[in-house]
Structures are given as C-alpha cells and as structure tokens.
C-alpha positions as CSV (number, residue, x, y, z in Angstrom):
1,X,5.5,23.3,-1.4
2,X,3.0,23.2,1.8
3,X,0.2,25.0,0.0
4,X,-0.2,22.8,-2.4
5,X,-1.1,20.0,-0.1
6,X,-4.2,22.0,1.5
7,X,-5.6,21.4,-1.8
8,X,-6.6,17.8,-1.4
9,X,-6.7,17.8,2.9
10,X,-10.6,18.0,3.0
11,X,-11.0,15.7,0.0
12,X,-8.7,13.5,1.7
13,X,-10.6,13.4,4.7
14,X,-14.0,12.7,2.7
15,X,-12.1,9.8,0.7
16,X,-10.6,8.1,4.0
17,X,-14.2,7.0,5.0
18,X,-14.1,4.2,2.8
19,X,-10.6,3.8,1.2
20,X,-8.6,4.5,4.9
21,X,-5.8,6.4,3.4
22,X,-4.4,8.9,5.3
23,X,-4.6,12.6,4.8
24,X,-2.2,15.0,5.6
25,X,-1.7,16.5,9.0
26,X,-4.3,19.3,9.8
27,X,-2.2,22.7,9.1
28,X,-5.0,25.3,8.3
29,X,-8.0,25.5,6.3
30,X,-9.1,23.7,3.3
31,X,-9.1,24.9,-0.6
32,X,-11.5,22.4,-1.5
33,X,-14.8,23.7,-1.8
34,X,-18.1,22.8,-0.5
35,X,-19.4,21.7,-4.0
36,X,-16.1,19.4,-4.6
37,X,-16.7,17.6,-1.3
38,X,-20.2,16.6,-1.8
39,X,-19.6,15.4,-5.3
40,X,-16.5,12.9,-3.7
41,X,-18.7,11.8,-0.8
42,X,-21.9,11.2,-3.5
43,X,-19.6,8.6,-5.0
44,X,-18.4,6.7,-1.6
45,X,-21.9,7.1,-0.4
46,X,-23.4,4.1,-1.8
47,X,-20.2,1.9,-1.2
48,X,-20.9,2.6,2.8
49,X,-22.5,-0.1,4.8
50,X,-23.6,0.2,8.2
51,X,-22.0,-0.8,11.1
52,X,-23.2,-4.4,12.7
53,X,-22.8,-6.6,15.3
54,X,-22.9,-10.0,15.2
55,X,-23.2,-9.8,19.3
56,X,-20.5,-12.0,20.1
57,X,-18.7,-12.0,23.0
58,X,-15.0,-11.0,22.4
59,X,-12.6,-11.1,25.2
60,X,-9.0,-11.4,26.4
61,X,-9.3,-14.9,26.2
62,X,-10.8,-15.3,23.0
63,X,-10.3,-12.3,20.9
64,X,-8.1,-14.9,18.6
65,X,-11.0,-17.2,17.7
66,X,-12.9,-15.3,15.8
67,X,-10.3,-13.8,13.7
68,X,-10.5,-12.9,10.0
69,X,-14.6,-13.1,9.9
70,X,-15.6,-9.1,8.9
71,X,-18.7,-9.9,10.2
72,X,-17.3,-9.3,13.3
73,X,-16.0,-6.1,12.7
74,X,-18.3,-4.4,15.1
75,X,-17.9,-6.5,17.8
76,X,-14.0,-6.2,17.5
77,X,-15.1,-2.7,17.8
78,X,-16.1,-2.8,21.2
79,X,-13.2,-5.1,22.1
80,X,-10.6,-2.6,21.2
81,X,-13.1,0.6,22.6
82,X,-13.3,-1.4,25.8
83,X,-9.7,-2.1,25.5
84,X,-8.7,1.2,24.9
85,X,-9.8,2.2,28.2
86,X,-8.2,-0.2,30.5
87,X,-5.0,0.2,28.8
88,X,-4.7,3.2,26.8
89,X,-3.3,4.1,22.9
90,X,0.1,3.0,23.8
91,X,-0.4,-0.1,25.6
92,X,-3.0,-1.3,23.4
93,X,-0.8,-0.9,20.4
94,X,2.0,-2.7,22.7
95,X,-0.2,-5.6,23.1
96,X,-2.5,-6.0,20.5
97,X,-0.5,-5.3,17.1
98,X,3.0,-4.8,17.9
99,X,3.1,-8.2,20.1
100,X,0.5,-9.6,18.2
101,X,-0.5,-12.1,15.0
102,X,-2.0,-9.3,13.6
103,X,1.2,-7.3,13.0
104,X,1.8,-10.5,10.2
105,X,-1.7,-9.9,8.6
106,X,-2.2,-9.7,4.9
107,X,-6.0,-9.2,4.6
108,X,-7.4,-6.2,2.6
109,X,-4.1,-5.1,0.8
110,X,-3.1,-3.9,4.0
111,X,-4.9,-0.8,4.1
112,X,-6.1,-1.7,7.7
113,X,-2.4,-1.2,8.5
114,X,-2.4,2.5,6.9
115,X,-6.0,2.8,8.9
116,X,-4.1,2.1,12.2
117,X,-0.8,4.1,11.1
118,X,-3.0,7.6,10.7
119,X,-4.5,6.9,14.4
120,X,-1.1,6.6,15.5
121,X,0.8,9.4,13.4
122,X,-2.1,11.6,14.4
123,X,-2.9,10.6,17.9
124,X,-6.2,9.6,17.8
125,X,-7.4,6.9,20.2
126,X,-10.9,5.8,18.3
127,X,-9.1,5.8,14.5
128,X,-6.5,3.2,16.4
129,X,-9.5,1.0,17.5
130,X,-10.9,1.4,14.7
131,X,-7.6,0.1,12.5
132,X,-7.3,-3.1,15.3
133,X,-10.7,-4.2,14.3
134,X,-10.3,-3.7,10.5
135,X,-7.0,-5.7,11.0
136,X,-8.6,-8.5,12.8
137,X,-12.0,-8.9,10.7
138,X,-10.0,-9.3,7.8
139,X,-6.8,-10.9,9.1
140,X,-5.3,-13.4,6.9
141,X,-2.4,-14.8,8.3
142,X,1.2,-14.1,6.0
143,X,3.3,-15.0,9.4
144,X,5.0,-18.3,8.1
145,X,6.2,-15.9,4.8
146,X,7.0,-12.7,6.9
147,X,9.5,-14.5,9.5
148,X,12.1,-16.2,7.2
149,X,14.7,-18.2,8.8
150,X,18.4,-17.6,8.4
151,X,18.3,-21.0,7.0
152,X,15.6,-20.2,4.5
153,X,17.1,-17.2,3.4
154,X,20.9,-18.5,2.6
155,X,18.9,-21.0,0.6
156,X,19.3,-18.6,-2.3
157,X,22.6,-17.5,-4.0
158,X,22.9,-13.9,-4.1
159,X,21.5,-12.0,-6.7
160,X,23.4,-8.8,-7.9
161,X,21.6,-6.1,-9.8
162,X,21.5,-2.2,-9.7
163,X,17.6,-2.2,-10.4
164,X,16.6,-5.3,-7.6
165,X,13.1,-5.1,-7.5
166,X,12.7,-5.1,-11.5
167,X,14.7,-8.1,-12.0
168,X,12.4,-9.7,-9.4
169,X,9.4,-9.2,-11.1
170,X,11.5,-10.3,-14.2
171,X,11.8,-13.4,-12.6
172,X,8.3,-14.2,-11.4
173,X,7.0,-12.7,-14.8
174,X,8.8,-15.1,-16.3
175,X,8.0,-18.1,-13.6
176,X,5.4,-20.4,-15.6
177,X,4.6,-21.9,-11.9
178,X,2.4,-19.1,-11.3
179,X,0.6,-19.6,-14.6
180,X,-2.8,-19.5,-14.5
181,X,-5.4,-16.9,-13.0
182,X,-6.1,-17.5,-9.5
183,X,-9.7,-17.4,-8.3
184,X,-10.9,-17.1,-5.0
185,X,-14.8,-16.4,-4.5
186,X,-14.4,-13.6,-7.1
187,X,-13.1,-11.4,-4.9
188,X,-9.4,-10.2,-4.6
189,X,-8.9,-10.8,-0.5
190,X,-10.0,-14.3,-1.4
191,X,-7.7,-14.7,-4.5
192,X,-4.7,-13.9,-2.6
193,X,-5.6,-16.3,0.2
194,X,-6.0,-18.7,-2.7
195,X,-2.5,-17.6,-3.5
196,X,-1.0,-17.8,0.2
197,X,-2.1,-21.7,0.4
198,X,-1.4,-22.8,-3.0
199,X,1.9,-21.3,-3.9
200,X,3.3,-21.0,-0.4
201,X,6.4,-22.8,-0.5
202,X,7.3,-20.8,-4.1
203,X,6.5,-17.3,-2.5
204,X,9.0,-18.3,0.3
205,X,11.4,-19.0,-2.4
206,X,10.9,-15.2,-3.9
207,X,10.7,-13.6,-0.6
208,X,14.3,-15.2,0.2
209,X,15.8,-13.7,-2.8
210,X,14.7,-10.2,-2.5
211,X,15.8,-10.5,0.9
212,X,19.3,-11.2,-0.6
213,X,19.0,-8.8,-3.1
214,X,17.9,-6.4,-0.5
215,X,21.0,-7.0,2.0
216,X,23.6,-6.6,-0.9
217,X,22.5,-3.6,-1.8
218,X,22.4,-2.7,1.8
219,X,26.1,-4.0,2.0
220,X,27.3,-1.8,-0.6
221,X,25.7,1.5,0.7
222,X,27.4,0.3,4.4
223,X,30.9,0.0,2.6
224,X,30.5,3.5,0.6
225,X,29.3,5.1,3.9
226,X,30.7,4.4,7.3
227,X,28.3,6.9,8.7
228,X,24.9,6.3,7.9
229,X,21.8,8.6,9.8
230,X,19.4,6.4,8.6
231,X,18.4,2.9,9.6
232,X,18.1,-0.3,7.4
233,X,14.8,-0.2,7.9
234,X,14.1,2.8,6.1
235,X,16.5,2.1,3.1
236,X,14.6,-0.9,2.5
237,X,11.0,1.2,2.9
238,X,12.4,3.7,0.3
239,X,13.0,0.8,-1.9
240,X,9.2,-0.3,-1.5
241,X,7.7,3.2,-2.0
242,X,9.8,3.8,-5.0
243,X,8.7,-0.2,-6.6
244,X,4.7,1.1,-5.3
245,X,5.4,4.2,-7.5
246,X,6.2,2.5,-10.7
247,X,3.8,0.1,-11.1
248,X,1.2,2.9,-10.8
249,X,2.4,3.8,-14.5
250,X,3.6,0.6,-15.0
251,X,-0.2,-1.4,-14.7
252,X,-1.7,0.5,-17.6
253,X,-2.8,-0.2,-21.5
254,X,-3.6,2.2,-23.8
255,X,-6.5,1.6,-25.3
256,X,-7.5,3.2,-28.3
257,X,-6.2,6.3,-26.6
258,X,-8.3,5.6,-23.3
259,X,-5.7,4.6,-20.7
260,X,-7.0,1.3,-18.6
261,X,-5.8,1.4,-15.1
262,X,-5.2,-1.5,-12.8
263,X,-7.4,-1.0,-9.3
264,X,-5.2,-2.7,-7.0
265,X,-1.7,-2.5,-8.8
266,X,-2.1,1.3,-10.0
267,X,-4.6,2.8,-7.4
268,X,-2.1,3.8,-5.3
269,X,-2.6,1.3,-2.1
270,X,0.2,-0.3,-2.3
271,X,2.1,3.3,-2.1
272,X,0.1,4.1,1.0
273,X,0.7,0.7,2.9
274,X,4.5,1.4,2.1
275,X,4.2,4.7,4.0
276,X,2.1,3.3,6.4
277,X,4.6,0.9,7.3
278,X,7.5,3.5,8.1
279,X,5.2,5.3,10.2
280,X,4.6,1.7,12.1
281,X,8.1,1.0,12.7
282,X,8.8,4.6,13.9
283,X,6.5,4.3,16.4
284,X,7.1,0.8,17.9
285,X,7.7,0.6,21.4
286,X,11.9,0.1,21.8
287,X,11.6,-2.9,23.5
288,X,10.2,-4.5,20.4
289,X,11.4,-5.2,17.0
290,X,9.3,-5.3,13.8
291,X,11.0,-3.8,11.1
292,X,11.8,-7.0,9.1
293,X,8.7,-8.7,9.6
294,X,6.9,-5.5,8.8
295,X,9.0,-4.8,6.1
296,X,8.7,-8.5,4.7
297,X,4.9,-8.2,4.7
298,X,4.9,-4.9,2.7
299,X,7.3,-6.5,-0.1
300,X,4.7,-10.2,0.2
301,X,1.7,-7.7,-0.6
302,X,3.4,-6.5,-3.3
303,X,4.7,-9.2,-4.6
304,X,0.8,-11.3,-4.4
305,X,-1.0,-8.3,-5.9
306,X,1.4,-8.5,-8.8
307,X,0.9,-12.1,-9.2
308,X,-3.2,-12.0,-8.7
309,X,-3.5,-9.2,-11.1
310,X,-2.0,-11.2,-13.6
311,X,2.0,-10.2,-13.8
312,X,1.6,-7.5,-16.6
313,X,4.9,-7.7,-18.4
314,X,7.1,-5.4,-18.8
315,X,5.5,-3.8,-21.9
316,X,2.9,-2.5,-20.3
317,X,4.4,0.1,-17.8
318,X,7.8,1.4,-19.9
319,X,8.9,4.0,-17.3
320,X,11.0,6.5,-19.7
321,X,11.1,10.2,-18.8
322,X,8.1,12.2,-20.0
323,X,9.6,14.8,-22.0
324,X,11.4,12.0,-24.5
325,X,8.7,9.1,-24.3
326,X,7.7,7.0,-27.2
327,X,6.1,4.5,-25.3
328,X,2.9,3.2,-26.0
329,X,1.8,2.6,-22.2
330,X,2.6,6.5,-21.7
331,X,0.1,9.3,-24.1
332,X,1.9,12.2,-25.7
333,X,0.2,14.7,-24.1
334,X,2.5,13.8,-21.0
335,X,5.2,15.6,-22.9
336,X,4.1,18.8,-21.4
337,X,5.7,18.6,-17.7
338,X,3.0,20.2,-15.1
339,X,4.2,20.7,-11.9
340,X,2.6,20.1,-8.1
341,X,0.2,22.5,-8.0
342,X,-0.9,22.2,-11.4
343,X,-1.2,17.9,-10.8
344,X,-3.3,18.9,-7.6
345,X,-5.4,21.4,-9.3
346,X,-6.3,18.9,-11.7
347,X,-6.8,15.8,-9.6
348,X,-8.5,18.1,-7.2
349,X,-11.0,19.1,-9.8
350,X,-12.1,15.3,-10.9
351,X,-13.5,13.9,-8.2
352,X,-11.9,10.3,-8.4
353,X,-11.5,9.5,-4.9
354,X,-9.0,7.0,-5.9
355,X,-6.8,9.4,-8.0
356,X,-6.8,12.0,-4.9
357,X,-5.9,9.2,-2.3
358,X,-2.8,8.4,-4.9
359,X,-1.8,11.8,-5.2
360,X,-2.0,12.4,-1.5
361,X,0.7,9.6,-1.1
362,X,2.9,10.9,-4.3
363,X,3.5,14.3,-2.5
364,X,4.0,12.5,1.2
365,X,6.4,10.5,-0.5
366,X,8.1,13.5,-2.4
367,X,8.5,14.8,1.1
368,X,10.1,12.1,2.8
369,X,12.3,10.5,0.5
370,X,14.8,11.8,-2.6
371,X,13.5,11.4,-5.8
372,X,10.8,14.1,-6.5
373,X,11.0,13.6,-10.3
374,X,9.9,9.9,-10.3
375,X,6.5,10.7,-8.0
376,X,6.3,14.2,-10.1
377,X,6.2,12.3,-13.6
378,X,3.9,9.6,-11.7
379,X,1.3,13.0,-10.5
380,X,1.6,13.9,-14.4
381,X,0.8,10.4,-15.4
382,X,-1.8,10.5,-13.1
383,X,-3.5,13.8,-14.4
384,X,-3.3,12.3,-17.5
385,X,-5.5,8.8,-16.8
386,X,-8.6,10.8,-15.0
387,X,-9.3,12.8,-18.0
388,X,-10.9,9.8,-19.2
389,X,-9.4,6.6,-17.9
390,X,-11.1,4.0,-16.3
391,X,-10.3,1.7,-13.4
392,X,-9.7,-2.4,-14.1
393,X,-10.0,-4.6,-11.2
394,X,-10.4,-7.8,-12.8
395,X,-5.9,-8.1,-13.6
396,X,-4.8,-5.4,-16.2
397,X,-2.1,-8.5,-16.7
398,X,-5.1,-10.7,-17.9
399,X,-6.1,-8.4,-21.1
C-alpha cells in the first residue's frame, strides 16, 4: 500500500507552499516527474505573495496585541524565529500554542493548525515557526465556543442516534435561524467571523448537543468494551475525519453532467485539519490537556463552514455505494470501482493541487483509521470530478 503514496510525495511538497497540507513522511524517492511538478507549481505561482514586514516590534510582552492582522505575518515571523532559539521546538510549542489563546483559534479553516502539525510530526523547527505566525496573523478567537461548561452542556437533552453527525446537520439544515447568506468583506475568514459574532449564542447551543451526542455514543462503546486501547480523544477524531470525508461527496451538483464542487466544504481541508488535530493532541506535553478544546474547535470549523457555504441539503451529497448508485449527486461512470493506485495515478496526472492535497489526506486517513471503503469510494469520486469539474467557492448550498 506504501508505494502508492510516493506517487503524490513531491506534488505534495510543491502544493504545501500555498495550501499547508501536509505530505507524507519522506520514505524514498519521488514518482512524480519533473514535467508534473512544474505544471503544479505554474498554478500556485501566481497565488504566492512575498513575505513583508510591517516592522513592528513584537515581544514577550506584547505578542498578544497585534493578533489576527496578516499583515504582520512576517514580523510574527521573527518573533517565533527569535523564540525558537531561546527556547527551543518543545518549549515554544509548550508556551505559545499549547498554553496559549492561539490553540482556540479559528482563522483560515484552520489550515495553520495542519501547517504547525507537519513541523511537529516531522520535526522541523522553522515549519513550527512558521505555523505559530500563520496562527496568530490570522487568529480569530472561537475560545468562548471551544470551552463549554458543564453547565452549558447539560443544557441539552440527550440526543440518541446511530448516524450523530448527520442528524446534526439535519437539524441546523433545517434551523431557519441561520437563514440567510452571511457576508463578511467577501471573503470566507471574514464571513465566518461574521458568523462567530452574530450567531454565537445559537452555535453554543449546537456545539452542546453534539457534545451529548458525542458522549452517548462514547458511553455505549465504554459498556460494550471494558478494555479500550484507544483514548476518547481519538474516537471522537475518527468521528470528525469520517463527517470531513463525506461532505467531500456530499457538497457537489451535477450539472449538466459537469460535477460543481464546493472549495471549502469539498476541497478536502476540513479532512486535513481533522488529522492535523490528532497529531496535535499526540504530541502535547503530559502536563497539559487539550483534547476537548481541540477537538471542539475541529467540530466548530465544521460546523461554520457548513453554515457559510450555505447548508446544502441532503440532496446534494447521497452517499450510496458506488457499484448500486442512482444518485444524481454521484455520475455513473463511478460504477466502475478503481482502486489506490489507479485513484493516485489519475489524480497524479491532473495537476489540481487541491484534488492531490485531498487525496493525500484520503490515503493518511485509510491508514490510520478503519473504514478504507468510505475514503476509497471518496478517491473514486474524486477521480471522477477532475476530469472536468470545477471548484465553487461562493456556497454550493446557495445554487
């Protein structure tokens, strides 16, 4: 199954620049050709911008102020660098995310959070910085939503269900209060802000009943076994990945036989965050705890970029198997079952940066947790959509 992933590892790499998804761990050399790197790294090209200071002055003392302006990015830069070397990787991490506000941040989707995990899974000191000042130049602050009280959750009545996270998104389909498209300054970081402020108190409300959802299903799987090697933590990640998986099929039209793809629901961050997020609670300092509140934040991404992009009803993303579809959200030429390396081969082979990111994270995830078939239908699905698919940004749940 290894071999298949040195298909993408140099693409990967190429596609990280901009995107920060994180490739696989260096085993040998590439697949990928010359020829198939330039033509990725042609199309991030023009998206790059250069690296600025605004030549503030960030120190210990005031490193909080400033906070959430990207402008600052490269002065943050410096911070952390400068940081870095008084205190090293683990001490920095110690003090600056996993003791920090910015462990509760929001901002960009949370893909600085997948920046930071990578420097961290793969030990490198300047990708860490690098993730601390993406966190703070975008940080928007979800901490009031990540750290429900006891109080706040026992609010709700339990909610029992076999399939938890699609009755939830039953429920805020179905919720007319978050009627309405939500603009911010017509951008989707600013939208969600929008969303944080306006809807706060009703967000709370949703992030208490998954919680409840959540520990009655943990419950159960307690009673029917006494001995469990894994934590809570992770049963509640594998939930995540596997709700990130779907609604990369699920955010779809078909449109006269073109499938229309939702950027931010479908293009696989949400996927990667919820990896990222394992990898950040494995390697938190024992001292600390932030599996809940990291856990919380993963589901409150979810959960906004859902709402934002316009709560696409069920309709659109029918998740049937492949070989006996007859749903319209799904093309028939998905009836034909390809396997790994054919998936790779093919994403491999278009150039979409976003579709190899996505498929990077569907076969890490088919590694570390159970159900291969559900990210190996998503691959083919996947295949499928960059034959001639094209990205929507603006809310597939809007058209």
């Amino acid at each position: 199954m290894r071999k298949i992933d040195r298909k993408i590892e140099r693409l990967t790499l190429y596609c990280f620049t901009t995107t920060v998804s994180p490739p696989p761990p260096p085993q040998n050399p590439n697949i990928a050709n010359d020829d198939q790197l330039a033509q990725v790294y042609n199309q991030l090209y023009p998206e790059l911008t250069p690296l600025r200071r605004a030549r503030v002055l960030i120190d210990q003392n005031n490193w909080q102020e400033y906070l959430g302006h990207p402008g600052y990015y490269g002065d943050y830069l410096a911070f952390f660098d400068d940081q870095l070397e008084q205190l090293g990787m683990d001490k920095l991490l110690e003090q600056y995310f996993y003791s920090s506000i910015l462990q509760h941040s929001m901002g960009s989707q949370l893909q600085p959070l997948v920046h930071l995990a990578f420097g961290i899974e793969q030990r490198l000191p300047l990708v860490v910085t690098q993730g601390l000042a993406y966190l703070a130049s975008t940080f928007l602050d979800a901490s009031d939503l990540c750290e429900l009280s006891s109080q706040e959750q026992q609010q709700q009545r339990p909610v029992t269900t076999t399939t938890h996270d699609e009755l939830l998104f039953d429920l805020v389909g179905a919720d007319q209060r978050f009627g309405g498209k939500i603009d911010g300054s017509n951008t989707f970081h600013s939208s969600v802000k929008v969303l944080l402020k306006s809807k706060g108190d009703l967000l709370k409300t949703y992030m208490a009943v998954w919680h409840n959802i959540t520990s009655s299903s943990q419950q159960q799987q307690q009673q029917q076994q006494q001995q469990q090697s894994s934590s809570s933590s992770s049963s509640l990640v594998d939930q995540l990945v596997i709700m990130a998986t779907r609604l990369i099929t699920h955010s779809n039209h078909i449109n006269q036989g073109q499938i229309e793809l939702d950027w931010f629901l479908g293009g696989g961050q949400l996927l990667s965050s919820a990896l990222a997020i394992q990898t950040l609670i494995d390697h938190c300092p024992p001292t600390l705890t932030v599996e809940s509140s990291l856990v919380n934040l993963q589901f409150l991404a979810t959960l906004c970029t859902y709402i934002v992009q316009g709560r696409p009803p069920r309709a659109h993303y029918a998740n049937s198997p492949i070989e006996h579809s007859t749903s319209s959200s799904i093309p028939t030429s998905l009836t034909l079952r390809l396997d790994w390396s054919d998936c790779v081969d093919a994403i491999v082979k278009s150039g979409d940066p976003k579709a190899i990111l996505t498929m990077h994270s569907l076969k890490r995830a088919s590694h570390c947790f159970d159900d291969d078939y559900l990210y190996l239908h998503t691959a083919n699905f996947l295949v499928d959509f960059v034959q001639d698919g094209i990205w929507i940004k603006g809310g597939i749940g809007w058209w």
